[in-house]
DSSP file (Angstrom, degrees, kcal/mol; ACC not computed):
  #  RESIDUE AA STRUCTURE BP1 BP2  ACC     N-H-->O    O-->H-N    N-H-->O    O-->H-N    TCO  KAPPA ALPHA  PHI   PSI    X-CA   Y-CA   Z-CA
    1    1 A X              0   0    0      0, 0.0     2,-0.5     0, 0.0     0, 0.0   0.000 360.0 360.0 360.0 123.5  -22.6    1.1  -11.8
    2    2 A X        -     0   0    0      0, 0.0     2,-0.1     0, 0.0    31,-0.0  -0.727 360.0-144.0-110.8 155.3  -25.3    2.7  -13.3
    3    3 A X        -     0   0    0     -2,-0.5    31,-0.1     1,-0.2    30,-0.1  -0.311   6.2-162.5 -81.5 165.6  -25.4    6.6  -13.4
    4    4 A X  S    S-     0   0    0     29,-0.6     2,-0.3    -2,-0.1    -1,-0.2   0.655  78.7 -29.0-112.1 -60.6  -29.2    8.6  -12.9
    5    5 A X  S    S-     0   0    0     28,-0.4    14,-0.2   155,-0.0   151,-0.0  -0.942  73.8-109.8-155.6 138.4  -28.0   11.7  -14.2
    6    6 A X        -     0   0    0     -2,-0.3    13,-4.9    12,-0.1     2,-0.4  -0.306  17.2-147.3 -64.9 146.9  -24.3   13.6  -14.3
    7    7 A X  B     -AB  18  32A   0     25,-1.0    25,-1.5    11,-0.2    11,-0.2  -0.955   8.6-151.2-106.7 110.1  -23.5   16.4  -12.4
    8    8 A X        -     0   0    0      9,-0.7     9,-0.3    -2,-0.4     2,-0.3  -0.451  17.2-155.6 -73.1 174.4  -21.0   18.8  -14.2
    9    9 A X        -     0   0    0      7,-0.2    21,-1.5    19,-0.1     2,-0.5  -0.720  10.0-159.2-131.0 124.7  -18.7   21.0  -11.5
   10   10 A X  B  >> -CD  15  29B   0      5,-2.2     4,-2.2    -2,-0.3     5,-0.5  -0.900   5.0-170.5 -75.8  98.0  -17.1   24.2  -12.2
   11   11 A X  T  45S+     0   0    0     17,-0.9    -1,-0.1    -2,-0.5    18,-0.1   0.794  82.9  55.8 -85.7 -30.2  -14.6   24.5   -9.8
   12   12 A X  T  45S+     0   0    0     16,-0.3    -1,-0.2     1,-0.2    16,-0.0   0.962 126.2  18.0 -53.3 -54.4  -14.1   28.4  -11.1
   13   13 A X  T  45S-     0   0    0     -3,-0.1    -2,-0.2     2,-0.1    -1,-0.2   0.595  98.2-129.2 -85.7 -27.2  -17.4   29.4  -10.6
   14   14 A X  T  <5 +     0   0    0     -4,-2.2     2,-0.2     1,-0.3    -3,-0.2   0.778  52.3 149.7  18.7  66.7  -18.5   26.9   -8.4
   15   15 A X  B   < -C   10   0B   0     -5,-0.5    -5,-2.2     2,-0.0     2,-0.4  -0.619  39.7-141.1 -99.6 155.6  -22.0   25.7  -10.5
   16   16 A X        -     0   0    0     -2,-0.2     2,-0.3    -7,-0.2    -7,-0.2  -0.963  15.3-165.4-116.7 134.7  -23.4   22.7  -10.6
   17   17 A X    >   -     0   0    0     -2,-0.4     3,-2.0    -9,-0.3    -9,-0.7  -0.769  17.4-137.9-116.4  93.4  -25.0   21.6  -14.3
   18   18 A X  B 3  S-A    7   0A   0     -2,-0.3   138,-0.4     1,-0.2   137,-0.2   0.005  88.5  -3.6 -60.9 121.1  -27.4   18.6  -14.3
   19   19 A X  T 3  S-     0   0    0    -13,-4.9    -1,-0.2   -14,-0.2   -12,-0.1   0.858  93.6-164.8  62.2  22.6  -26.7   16.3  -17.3
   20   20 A X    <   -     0   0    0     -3,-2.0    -1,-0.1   -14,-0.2    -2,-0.0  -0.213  17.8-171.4 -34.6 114.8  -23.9   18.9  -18.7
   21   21 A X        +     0   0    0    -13,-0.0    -1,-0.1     2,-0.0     3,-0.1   0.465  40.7 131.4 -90.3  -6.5  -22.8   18.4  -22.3
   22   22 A X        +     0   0    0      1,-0.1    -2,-0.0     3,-0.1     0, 0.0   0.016  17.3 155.4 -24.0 102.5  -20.3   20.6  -22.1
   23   23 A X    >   +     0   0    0      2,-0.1     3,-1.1     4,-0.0     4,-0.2   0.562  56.9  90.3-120.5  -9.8  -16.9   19.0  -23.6
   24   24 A X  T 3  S+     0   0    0      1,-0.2     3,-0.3     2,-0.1    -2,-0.0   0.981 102.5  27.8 -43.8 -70.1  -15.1   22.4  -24.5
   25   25 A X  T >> S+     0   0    0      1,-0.2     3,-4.0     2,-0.1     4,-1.0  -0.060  72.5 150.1-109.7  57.7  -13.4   22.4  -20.7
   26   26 A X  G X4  +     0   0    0     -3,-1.1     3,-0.9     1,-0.3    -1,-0.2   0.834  65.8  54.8 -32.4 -45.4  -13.4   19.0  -20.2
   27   27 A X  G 34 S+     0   0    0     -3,-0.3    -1,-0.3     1,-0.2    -2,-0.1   0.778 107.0  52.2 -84.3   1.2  -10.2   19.3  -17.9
   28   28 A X  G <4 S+     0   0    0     -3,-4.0   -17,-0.9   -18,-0.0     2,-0.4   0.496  97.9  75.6-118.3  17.0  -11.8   21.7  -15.7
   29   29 A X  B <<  -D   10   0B   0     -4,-1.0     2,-0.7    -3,-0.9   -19,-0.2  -0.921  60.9-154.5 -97.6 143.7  -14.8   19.9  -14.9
   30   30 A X        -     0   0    0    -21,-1.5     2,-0.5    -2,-0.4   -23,-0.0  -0.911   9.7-142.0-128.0 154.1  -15.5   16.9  -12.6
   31   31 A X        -     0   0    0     -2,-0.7     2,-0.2   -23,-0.1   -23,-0.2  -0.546  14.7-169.2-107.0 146.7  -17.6   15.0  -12.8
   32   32 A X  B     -B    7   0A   0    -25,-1.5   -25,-1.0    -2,-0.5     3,-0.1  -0.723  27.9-129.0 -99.1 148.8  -19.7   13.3   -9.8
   33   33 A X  S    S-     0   0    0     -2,-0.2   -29,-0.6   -27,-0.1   -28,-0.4   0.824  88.4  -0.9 -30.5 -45.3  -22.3   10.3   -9.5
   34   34 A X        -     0   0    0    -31,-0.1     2,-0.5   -30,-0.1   -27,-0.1  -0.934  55.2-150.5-158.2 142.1  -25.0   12.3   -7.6
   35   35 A X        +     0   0    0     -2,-0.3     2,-0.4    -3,-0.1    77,-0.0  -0.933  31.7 147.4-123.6 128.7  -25.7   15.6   -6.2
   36   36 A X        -     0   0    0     -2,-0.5   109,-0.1    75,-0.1   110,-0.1  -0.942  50.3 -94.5-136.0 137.4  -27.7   15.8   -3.7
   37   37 A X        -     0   0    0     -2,-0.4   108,-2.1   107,-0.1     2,-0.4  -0.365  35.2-128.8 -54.5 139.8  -27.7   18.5   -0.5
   38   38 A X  E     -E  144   0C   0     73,-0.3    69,-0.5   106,-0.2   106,-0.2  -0.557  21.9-171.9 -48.5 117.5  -25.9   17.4    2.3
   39   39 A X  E     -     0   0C   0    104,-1.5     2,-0.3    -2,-0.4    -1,-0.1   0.872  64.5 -28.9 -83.8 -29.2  -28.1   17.7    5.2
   40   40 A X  E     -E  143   0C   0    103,-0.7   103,-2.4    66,-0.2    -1,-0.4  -0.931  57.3-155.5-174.4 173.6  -25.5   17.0    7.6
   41   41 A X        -     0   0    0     64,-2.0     2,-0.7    -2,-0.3    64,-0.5  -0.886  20.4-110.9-169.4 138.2  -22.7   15.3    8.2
   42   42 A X        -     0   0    0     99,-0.3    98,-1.3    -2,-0.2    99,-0.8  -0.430  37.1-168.0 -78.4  79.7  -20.2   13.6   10.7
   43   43 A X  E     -FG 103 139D   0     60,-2.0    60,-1.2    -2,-0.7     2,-0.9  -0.555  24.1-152.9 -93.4 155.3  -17.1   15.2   11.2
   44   44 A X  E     -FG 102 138D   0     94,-1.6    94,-1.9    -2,-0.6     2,-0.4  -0.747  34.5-178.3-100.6  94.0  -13.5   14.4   12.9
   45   45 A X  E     -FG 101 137D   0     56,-2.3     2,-0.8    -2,-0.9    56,-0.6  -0.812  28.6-162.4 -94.9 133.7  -11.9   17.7   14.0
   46   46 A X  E     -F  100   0D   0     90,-2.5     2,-0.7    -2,-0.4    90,-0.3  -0.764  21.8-143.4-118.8 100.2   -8.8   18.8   15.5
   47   47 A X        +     0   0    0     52,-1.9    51,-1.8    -2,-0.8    52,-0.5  -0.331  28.5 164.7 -55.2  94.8   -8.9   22.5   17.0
   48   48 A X        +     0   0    0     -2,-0.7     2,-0.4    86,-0.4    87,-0.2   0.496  63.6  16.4 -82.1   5.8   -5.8   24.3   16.6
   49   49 A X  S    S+     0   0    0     85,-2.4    -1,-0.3    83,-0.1     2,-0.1  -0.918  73.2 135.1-166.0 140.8   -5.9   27.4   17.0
   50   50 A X        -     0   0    0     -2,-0.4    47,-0.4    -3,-0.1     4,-0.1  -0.509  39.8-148.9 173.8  98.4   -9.4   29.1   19.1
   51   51 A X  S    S+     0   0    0     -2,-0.1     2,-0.2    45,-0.1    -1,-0.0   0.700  80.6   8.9 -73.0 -10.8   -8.9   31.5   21.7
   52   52 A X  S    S-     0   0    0      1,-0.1    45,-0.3    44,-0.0     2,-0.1  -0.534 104.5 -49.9-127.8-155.2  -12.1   30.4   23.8
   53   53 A X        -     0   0    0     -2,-0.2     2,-0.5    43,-0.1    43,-0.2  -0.242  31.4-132.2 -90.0-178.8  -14.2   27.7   23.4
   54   54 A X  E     +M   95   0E   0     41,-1.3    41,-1.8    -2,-0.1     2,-0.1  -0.963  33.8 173.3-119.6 115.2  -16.1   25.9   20.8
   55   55 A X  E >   -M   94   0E   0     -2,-0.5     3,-1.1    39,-0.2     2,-0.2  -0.462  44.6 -67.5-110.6-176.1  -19.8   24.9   21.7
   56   56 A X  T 3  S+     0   0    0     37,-0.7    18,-0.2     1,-0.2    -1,-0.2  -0.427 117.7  32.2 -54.4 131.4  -22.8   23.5   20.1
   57   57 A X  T 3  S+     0   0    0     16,-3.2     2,-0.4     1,-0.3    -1,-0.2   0.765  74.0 151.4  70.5  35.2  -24.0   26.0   17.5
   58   58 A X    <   -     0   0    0     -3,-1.1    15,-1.5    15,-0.4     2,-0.8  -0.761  30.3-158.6 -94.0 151.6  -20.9   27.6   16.3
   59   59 A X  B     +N   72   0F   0     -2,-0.4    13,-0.2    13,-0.2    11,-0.1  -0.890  24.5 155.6-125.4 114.0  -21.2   28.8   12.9
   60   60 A X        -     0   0    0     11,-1.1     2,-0.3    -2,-0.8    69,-0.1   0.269  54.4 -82.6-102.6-113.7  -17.4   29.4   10.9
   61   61 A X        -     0   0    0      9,-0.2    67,-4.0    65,-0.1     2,-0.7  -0.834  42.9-146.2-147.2 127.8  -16.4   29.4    7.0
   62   62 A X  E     -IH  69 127D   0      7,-2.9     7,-1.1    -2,-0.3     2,-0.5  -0.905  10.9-162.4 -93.2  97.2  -16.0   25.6    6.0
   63   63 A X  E     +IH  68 126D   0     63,-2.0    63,-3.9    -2,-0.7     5,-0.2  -0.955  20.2 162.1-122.4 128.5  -13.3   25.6    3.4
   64   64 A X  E >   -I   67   0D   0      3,-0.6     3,-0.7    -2,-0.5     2,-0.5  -0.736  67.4 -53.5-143.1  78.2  -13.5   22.0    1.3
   65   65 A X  T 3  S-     0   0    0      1,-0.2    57,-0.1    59,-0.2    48,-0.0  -0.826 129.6  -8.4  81.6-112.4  -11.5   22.1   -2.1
   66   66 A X  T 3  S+     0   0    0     -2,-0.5     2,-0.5    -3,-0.1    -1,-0.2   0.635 114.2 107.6 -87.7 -15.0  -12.9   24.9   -3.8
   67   67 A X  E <   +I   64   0D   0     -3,-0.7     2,-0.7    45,-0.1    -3,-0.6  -0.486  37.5 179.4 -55.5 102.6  -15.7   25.6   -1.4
   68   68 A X  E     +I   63   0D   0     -2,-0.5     2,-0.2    -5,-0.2    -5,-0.2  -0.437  27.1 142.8-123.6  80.3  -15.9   28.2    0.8
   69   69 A X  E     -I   62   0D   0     -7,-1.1    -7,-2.9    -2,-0.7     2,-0.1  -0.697  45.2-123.4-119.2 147.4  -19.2   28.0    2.8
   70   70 A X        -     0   0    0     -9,-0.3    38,-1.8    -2,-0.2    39,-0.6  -0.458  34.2-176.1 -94.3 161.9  -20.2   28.8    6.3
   71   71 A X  E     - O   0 107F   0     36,-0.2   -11,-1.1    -2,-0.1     2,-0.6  -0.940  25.6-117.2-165.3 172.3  -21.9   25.8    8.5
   72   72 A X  E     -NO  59 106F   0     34,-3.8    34,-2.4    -2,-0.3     2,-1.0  -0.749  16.5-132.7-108.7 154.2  -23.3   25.4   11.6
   73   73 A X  E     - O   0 105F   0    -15,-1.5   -16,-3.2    -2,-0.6   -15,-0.4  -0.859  29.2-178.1-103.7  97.4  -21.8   22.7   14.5
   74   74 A X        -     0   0    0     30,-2.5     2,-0.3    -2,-1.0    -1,-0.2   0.994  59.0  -7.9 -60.3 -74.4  -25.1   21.3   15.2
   75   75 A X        -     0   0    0     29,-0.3    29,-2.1    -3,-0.2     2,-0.7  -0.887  53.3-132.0-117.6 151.7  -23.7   19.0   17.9
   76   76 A X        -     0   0    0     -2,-0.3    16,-0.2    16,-0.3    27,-0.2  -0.635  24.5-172.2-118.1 102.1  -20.8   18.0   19.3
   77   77 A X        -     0   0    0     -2,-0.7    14,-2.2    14,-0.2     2,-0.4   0.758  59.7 -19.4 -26.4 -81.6  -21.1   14.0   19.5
   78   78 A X  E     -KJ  90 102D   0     24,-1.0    24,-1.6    12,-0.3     2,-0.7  -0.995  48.1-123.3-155.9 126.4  -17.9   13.1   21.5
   79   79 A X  E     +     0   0D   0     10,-2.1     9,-6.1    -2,-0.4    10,-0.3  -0.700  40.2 173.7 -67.8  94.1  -14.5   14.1   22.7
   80   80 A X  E     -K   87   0D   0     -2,-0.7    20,-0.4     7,-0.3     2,-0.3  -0.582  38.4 -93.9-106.6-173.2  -11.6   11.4   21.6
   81   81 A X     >  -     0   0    0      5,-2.2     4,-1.8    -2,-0.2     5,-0.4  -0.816  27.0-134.7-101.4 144.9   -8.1   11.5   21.8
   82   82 A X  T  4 S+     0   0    0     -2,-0.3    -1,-0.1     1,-0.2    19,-0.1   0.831 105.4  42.2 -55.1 -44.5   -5.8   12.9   18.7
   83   83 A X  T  4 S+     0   0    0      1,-0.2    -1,-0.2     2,-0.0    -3,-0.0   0.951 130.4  19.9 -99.7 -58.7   -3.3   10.3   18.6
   84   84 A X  T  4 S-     0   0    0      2,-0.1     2,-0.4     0, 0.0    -1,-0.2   0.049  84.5-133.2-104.0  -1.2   -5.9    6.8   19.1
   85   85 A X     <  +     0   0    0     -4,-1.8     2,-0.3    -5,-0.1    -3,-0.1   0.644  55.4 140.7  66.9 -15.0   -8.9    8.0   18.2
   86   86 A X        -     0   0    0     -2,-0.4    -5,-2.2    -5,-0.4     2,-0.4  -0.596  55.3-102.3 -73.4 126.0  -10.7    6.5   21.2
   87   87 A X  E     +K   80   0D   0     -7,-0.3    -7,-0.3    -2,-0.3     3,-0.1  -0.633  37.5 170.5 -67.4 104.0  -13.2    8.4   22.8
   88   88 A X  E    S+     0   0D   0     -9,-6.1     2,-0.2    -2,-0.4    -8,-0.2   0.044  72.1  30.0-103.9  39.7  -13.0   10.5   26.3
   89   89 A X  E     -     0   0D   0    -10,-0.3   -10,-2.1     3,-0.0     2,-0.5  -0.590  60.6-155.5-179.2  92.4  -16.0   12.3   26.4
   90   90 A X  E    S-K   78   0D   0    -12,-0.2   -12,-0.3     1,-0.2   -13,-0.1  -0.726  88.7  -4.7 -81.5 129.9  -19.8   11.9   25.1
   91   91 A X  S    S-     0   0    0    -14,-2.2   -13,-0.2    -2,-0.5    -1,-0.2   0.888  83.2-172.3  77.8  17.3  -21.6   14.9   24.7
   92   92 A X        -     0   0    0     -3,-0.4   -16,-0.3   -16,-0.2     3,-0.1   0.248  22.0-129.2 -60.4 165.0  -19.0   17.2   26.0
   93   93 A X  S    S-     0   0    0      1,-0.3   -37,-0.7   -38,-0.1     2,-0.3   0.922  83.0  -2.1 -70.9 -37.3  -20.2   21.1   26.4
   94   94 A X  E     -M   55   0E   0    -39,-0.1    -1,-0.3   -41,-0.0     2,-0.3  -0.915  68.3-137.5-156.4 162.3  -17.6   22.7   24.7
   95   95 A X  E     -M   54   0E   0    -41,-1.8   -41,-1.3    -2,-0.3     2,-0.2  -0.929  23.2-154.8-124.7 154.0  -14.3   21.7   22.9
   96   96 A X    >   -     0   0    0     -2,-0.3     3,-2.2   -43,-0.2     2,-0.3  -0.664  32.7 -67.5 -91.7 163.4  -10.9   23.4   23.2
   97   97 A X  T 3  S+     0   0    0    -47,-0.4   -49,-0.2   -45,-0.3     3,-0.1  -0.597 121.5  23.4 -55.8 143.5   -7.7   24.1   21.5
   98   98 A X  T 3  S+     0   0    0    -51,-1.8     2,-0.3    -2,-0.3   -16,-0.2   0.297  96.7 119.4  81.7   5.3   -5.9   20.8   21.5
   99   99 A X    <   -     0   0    0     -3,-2.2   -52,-1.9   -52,-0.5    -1,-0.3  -0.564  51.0-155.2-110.4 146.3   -8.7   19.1   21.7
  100  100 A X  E     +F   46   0D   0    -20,-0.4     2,-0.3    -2,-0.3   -54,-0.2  -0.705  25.7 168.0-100.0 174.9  -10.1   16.3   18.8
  101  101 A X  E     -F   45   0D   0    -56,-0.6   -56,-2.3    -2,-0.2     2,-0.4  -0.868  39.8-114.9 176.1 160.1  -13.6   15.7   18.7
  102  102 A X  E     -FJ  44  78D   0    -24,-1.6   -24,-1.0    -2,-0.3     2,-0.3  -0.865  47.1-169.9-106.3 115.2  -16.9   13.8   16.2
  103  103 A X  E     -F   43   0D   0    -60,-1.2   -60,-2.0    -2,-0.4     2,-0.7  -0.990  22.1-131.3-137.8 126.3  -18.7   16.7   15.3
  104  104 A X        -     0   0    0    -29,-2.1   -30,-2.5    -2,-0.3     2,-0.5  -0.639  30.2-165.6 -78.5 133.0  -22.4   17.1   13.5
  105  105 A X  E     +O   73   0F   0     -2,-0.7   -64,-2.0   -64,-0.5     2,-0.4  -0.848  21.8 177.4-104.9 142.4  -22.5   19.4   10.7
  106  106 A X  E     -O   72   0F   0    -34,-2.4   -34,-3.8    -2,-0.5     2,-0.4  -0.994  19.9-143.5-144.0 142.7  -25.0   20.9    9.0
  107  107 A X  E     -O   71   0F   0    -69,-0.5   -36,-0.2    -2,-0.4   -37,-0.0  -0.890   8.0-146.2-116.2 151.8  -24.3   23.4    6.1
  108  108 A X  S    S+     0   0    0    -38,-1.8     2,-0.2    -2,-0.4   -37,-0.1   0.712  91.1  29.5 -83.8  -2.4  -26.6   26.8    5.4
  109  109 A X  S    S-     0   0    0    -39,-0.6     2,-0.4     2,-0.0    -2,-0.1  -0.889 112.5 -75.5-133.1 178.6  -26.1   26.6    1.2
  110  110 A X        -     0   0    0     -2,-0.2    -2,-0.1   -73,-0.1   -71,-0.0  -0.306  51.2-164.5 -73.2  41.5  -25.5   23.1   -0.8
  111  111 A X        -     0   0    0     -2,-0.4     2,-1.4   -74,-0.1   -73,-0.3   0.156   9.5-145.2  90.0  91.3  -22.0   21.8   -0.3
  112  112 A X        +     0   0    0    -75,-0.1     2,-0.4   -77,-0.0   -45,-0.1  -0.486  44.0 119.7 -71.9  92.8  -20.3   19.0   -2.4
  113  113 A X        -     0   0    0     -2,-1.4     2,-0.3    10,-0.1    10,-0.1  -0.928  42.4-143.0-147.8-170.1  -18.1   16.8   -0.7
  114  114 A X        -     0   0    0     -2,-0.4    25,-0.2     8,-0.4    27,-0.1  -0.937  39.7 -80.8-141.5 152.6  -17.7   13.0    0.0
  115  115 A X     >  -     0   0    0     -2,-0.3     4,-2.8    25,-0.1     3,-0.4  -0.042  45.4-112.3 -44.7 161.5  -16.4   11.0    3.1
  116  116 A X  T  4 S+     0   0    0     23,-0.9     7,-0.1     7,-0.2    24,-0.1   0.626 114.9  61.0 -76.3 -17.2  -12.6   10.8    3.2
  117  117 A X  T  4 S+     0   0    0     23,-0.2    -1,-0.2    22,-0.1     3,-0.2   0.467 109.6  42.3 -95.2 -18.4  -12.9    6.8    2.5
  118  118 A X  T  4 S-     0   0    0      1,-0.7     2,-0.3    -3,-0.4    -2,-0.2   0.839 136.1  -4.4-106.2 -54.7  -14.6    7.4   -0.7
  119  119 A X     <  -     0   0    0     -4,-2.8    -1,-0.7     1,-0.1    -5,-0.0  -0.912  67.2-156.5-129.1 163.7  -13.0   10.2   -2.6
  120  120 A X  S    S+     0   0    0     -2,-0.3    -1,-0.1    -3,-0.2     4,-0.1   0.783  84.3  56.3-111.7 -30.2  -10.2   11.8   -0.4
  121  121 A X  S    S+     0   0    0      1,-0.2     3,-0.1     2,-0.2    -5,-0.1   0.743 117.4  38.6 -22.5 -52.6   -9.9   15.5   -2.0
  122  122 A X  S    S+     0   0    0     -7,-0.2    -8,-0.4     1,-0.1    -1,-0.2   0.501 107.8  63.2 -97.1 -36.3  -13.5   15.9   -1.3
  123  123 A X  S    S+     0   0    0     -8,-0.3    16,-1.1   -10,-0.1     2,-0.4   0.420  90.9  77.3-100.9  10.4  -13.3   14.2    1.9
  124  124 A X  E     - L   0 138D   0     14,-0.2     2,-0.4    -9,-0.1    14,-0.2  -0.908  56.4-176.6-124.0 129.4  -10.8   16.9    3.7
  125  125 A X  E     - L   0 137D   0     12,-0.7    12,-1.6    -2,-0.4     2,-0.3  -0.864  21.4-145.3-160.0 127.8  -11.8   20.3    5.1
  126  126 A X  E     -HL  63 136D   0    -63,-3.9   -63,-2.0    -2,-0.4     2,-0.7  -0.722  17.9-145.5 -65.5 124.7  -10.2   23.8    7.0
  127  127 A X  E     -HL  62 135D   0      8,-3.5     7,-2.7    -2,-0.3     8,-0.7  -0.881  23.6-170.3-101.3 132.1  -12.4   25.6    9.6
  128  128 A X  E     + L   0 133D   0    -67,-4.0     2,-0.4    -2,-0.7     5,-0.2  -0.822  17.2 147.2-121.3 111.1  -11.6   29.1    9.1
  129  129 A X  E >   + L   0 132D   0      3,-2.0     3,-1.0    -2,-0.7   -69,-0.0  -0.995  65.7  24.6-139.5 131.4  -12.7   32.3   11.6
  130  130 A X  T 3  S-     0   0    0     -2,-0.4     3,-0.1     1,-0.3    -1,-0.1   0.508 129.2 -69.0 107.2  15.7  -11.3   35.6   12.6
  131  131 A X  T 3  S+     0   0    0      1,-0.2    -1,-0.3    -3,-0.0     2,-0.3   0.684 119.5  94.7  80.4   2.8   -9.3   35.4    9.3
  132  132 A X  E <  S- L   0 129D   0     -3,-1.0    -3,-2.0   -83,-0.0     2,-1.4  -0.981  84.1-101.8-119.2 140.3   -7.1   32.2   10.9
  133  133 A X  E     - L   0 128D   0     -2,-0.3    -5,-0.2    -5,-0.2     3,-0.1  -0.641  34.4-176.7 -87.8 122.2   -7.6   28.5   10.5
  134  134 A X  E     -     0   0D   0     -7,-2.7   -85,-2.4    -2,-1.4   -86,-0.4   0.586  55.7 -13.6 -84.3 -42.7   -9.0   27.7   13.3
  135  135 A X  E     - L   0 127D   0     -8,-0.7    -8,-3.5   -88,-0.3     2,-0.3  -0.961  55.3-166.1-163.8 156.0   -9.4   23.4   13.1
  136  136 A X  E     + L   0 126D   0    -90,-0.3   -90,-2.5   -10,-0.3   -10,-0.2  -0.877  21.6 135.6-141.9-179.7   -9.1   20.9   10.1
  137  137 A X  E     -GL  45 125D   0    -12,-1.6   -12,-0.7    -2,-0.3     2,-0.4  -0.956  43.9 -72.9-178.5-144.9  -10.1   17.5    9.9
  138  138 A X  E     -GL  44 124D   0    -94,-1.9   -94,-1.6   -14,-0.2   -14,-0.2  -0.978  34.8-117.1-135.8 147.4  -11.8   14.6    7.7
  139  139 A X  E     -G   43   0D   0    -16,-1.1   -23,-0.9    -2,-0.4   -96,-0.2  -0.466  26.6-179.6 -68.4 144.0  -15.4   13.9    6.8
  140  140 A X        +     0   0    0    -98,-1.3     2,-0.3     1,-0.4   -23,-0.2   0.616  70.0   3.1-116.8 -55.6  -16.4   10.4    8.3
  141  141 A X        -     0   0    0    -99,-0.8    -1,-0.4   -26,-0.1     2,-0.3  -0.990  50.6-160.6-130.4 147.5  -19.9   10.6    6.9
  142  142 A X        -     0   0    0     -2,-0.3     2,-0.4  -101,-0.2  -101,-0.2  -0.969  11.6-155.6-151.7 139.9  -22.0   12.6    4.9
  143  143 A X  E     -E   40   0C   0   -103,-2.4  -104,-1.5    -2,-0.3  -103,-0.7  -0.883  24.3-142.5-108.3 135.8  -26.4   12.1    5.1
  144  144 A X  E     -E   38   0C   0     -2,-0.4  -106,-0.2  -106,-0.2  -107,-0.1  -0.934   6.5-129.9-122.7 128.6  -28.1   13.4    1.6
  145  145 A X        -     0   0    0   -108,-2.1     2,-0.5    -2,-0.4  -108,-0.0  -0.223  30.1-116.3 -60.8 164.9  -31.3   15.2    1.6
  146  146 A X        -     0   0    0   -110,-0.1     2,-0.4     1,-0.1    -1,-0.1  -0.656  34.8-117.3 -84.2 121.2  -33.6   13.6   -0.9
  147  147 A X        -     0   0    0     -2,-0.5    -1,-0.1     1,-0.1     2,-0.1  -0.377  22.2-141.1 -95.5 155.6  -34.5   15.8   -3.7
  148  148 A X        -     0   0    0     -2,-0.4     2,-9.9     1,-0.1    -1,-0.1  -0.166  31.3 -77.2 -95.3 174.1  -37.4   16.8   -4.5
  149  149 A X  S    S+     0   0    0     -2,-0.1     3,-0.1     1,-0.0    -1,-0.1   0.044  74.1 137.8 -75.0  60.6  -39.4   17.5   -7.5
  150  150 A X        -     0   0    0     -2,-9.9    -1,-0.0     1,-0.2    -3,-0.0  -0.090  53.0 -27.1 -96.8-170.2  -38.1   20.4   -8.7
  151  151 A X        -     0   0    0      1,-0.1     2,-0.7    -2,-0.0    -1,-0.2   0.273  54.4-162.9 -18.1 116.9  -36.9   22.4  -11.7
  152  152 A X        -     0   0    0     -3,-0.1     5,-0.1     3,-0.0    -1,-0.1  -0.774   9.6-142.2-113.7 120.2  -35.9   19.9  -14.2
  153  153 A X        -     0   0    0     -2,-0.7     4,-0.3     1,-0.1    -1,-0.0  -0.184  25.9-105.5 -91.0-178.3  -33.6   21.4  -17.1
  154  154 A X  S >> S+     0   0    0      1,-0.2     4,-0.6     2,-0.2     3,-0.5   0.823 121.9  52.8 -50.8 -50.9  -33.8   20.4  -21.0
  155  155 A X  H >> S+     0   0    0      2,-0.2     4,-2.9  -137,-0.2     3,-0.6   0.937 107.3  56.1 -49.0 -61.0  -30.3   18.3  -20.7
  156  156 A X  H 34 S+     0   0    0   -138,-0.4    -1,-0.2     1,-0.3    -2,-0.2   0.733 108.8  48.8 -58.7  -1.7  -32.0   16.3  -17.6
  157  157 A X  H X> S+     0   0    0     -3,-0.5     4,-1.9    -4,-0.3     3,-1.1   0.845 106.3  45.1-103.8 -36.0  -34.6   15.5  -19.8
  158  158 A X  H << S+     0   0    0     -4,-0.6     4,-0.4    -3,-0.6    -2,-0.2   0.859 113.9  58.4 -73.1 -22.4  -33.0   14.1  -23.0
  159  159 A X  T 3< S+     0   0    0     -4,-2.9     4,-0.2     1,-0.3    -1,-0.2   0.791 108.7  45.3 -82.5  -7.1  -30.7   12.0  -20.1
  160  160 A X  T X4 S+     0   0    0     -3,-1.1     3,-0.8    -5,-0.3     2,-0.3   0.841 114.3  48.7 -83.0 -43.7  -34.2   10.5  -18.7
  161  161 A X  T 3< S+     0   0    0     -4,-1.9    -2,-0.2     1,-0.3    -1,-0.1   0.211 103.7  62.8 -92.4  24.8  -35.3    9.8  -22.4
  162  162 A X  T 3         0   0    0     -4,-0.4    -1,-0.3    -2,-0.3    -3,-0.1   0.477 360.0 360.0 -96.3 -48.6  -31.8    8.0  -23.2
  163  163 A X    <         0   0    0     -3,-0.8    -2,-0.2    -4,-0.2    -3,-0.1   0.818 360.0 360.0 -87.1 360.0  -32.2    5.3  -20.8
């Protein structure tokens, strides 16, 4: 597998350092293939605890490892059932407690995580409001914006002029 350039994570701080030489706290970094923003991404939620409903455009706190970032429910795809997974519902209005459901996501800052089939740490997530957790679930899929040609630091540059 070839790498384009490492992404350090600080799980203390939560920073990202492109092309980090850093070896001092080797055990408290990890390190990823890629970072790229998520632009959105397909989750499988199961509401437990919501005193109304939950519609399209609810915004909570998205807590995913060390992350603790707020995100929008763009859409909500489909209504399945908890136990089978099977779908009762496309496109429903609104979801309840008790209820599972395929949910788009979109998060307002950049967010590191992976589907639940690729890394599983990364790939499991809290929804948190009113000072209670609200839903959990798993990432199913995750879409990455492309990045663009932006600030490029000193490290990313010896790690282009390596290969």
């Amino acid at each position: 597998m070839k790498l384009d350039i490492l992404s350090c994570f600080d799980p203390r701080t939560n920073a990202i350092e492109n092309g980090s030489d850093r070896n001092a706290f080797s055990n408290t970094f990890h390190i990823t293939t890629h970072f790229k923003k998520p632009t959105y991404e397909y989750l499988e939620v199961i509401v437990l605890n919501h005193p109304g409903q939950i519609a399209n455009g609810y915004t909570p706190v998205l807590d995913c490892h060390t992350a603790h970032i707020a995100c929008k429910f763009a859409e909500i795809k489909e209504k399945c059932d908890r136990r089978t997974g099977k779908t009762t519902e496309t496109e429903p209005k609104a979801i309840k407690s008790g209820d599972a459901a395929i949910i788009m996501l979109v998060p307002t800052k950049p967010l590191c995580v992976e589907s639940f089939q690729e890394f599983p740490p990364l790939g499991r997530f809290a929804v948190r409001d009113m000072r209670q957790t609200v839903a959990v679930g798993v990432i199913k899929s995750v879409t990455f914006k492309e990045t663009s040609s932006g600030k490029v630091t000193k490290a990313a540059e010896k790690a282009q002029k390596k290969k």
